[in-house]
C-alpha positions as CSV (number, residue, x, y, z in Angstrom):
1,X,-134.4,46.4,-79.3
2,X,-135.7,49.9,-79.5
3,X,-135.6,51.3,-83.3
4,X,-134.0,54.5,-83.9
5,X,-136.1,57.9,-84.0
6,X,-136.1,58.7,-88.4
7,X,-134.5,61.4,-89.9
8,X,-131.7,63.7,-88.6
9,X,-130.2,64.2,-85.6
10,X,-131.0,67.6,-83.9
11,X,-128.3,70.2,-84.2
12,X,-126.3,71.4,-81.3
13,X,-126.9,75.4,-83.0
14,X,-130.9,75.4,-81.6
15,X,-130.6,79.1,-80.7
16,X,-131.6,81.9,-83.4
17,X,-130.6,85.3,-83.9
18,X,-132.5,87.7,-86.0
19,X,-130.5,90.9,-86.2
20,X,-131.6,94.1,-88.0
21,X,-128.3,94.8,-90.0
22,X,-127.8,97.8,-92.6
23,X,-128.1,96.6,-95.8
24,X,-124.7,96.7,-96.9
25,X,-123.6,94.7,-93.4
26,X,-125.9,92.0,-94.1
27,X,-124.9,91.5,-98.0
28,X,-120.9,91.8,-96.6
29,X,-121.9,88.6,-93.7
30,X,-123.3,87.0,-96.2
31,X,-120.7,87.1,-98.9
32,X,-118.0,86.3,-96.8
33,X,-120.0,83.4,-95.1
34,X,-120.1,82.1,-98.3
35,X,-116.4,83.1,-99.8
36,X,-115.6,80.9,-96.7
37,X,-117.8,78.0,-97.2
38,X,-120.0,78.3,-93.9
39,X,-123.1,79.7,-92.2
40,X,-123.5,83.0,-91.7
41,X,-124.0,81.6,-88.2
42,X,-121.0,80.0,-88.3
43,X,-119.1,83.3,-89.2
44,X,-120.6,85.3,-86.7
45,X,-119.8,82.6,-84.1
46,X,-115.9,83.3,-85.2
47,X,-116.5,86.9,-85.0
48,X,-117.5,86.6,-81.6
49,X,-115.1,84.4,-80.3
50,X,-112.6,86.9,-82.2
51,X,-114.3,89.8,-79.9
52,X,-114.1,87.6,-77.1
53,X,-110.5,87.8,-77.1
């Protein structure tokens, strides 16, 4: 039998985003990513599915 590949599995989230934000936009993601208990990519996956809408 064929042994499993180490380590983790690969995460579905392979795409990257590197916005330039205002300061104060960035430190406001960030803070409520983490008030929330998630990603910041996470967060601004709600907000666009919010926008979406």
């Amino acid at each position: 039998t064929p042994r499993k590949k180490p380590g983790r599995k690969p995460s579905p989230r392979t795409h990257q985003l590197h916005p330039k934000v205002l300061p104060e936009i960035g430190e406001a993601i960030a803070s409520e990513a983490e008030a929330l208990g998630i990603t910041q990519g996470q967060l601004i996956e709600q907000m666009w599915a919010a926008y979406r809408n």
